[in-house]
C-alpha positions in Angstrom: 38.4 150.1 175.9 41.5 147.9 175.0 43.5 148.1 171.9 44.9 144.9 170.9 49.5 145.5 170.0 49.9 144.8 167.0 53.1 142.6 166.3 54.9 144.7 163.1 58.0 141.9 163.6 58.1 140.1 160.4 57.4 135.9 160.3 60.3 133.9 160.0 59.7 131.2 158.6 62.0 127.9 159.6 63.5 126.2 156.5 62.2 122.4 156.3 66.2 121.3 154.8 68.4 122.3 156.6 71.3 120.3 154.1 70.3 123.0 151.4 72.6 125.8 151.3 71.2 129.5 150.5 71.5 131.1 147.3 74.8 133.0 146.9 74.4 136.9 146.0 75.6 138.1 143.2 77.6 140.9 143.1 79.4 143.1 140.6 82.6 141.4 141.3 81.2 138.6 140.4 79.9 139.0 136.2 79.6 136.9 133.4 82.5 137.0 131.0 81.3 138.7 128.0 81.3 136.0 125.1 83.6 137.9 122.1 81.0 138.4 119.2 82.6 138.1 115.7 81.6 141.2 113.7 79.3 140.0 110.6 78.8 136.9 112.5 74.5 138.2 114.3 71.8 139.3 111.7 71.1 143.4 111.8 68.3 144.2 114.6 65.1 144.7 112.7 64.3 148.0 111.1 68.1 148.8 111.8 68.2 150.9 107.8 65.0 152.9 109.4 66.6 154.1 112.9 69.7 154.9 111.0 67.8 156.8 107.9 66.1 158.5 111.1 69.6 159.7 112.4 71.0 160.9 109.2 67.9 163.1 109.2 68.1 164.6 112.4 72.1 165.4 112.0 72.3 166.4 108.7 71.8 170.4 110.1 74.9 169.7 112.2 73.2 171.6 115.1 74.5 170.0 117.8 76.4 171.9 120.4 79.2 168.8 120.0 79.3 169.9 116.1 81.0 173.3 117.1 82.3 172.7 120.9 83.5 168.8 120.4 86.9 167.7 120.5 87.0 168.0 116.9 85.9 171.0 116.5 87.4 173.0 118.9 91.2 172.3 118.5 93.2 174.8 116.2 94.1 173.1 113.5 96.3 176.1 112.4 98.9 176.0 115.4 100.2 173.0 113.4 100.0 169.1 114.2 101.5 168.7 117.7 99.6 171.0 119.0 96.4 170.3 117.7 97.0 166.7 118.7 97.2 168.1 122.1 94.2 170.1 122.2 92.5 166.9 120.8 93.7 165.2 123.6 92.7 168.1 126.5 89.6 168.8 124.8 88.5 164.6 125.5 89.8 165.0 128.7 87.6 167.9 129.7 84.4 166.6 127.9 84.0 163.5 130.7 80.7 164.5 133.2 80.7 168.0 131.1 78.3 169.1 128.9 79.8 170.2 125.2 79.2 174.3 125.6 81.2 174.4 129.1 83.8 172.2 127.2 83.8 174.8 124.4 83.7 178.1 126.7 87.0 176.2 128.5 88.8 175.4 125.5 88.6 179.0 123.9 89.6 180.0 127.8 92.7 177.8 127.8 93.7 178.8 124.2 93.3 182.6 125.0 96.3 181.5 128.3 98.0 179.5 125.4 96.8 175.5 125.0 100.5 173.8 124.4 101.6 171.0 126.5 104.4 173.2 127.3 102.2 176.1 128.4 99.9 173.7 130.6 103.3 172.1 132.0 104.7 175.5 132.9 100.6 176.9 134.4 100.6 176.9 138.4 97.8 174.2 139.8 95.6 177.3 141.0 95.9 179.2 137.6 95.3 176.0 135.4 91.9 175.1 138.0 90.5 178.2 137.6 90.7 178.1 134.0 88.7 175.1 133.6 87.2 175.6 136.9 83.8 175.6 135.1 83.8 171.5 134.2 83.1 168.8 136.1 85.5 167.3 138.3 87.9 170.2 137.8 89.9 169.6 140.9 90.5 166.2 139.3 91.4 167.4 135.8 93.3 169.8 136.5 95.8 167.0 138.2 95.7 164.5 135.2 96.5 168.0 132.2 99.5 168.9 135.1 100.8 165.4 135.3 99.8 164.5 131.4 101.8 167.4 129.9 104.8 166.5 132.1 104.7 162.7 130.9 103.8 163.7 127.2 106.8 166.2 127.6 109.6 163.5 129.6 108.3 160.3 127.4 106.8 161.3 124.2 108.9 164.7 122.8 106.5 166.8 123.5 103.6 164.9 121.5 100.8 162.9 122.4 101.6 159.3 122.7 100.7 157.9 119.0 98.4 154.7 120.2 95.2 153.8 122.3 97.2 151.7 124.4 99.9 154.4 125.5 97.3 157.3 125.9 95.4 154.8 128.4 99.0 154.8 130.6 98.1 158.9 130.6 96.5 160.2 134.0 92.7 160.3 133.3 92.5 158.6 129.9 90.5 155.8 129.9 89.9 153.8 127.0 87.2 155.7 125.1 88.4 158.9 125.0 92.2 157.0 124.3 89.7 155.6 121.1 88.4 159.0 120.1 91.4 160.9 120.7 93.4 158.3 118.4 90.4 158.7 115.7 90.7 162.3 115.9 94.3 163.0 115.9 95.9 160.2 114.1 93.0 159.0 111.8 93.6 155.3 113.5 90.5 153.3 114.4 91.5 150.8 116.8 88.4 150.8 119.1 85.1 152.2 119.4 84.6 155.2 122.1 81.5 153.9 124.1 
């Protein structure tokens, strides 16, 4: 017996105007500008005082590996204010793609070596990668703390730049951990880490 080929080629079908031009594609270079939304300006979301009664309740133990590995945490505050400004700073750096207890491990790694910018400036690329060797993209970071600490150390006195804006110029930094960092360190709230 037979068997009938079946035809798996899909049906085109001929378009019937030919004067109408196809749909373009959207791409992601192509987005909608974001319309600027005046804070104050939009009611609250419904039930907004219930979700946020919700998460004072679940936070109020404080048992959060980012409430004793996060970058404000972890810093030592008594090493003095440029230093702890720095650690702020390394500590943000390290946390991007990593969870908060492999930050934490890291940090107390790097301050056992010594966690100045001056330290980290003066640490071999091979030493300074196996230290943080442990968070993500650590072949990455460990080029943006190298080249940080030598711009921090050349352009700033050996302190972290003082704004949002001139932590974004540092290798790495993008604007919300520039935003945290500046909350953190300075007390300055010029933007919201998101």
């Amino acid at each position: 017996s037979k068997k009938k080929s079946r035809n798996l080629s899909p049906t085109v079908t001929p378009d019937r105007n030919p004067t109408k031009k196809a749909p373009k594609s959207t791409s992601s270079s192509t987005r909608k500008k974001r319309i600027k939304i005046i804070p104050g300006s939009l009611p609250p979301p419904p039930n907004w005082d219930q979700t946020y009664k919700l998460v004072e309740e679940l936070r109020s133990d404080r048992s959060a590996p980012v409430d004793t590995d996060g970058g404000e945490e972890l810093p030592e505050k008594h090493l003095g204010p440029v230093i702890y400004r720095f650690q702020v700073l390394v500590a943000l750096m390290l946390s991007s793609q990593t969870k908060d207890a492999v930050v934490g491990e890291t940090m107390r790694s790097l301050q056992k070596h010594g966690l100045t910018v001056q330290t980290i400036h003066a640490t071999n690329s091979e030493t300074l990668n196996a230290l943080i060797g442990k968070v993500g993209f650590h072949n990455n970071k460990t080029k943006f703390l190298k080249e940080s600490a030598e711009i921090i150390i050349e352009q700033h006195n050996g302190d972290i730049p003082r704004t949002a804006e001139e932590m974004m110029r540092l290798p790495g930094v993008g604007p919300k951990m520039a935003y945290i960092v500046e909350n953190i360190a300075f007390g300055i709230v010029s933007g919201i880490g998101v």
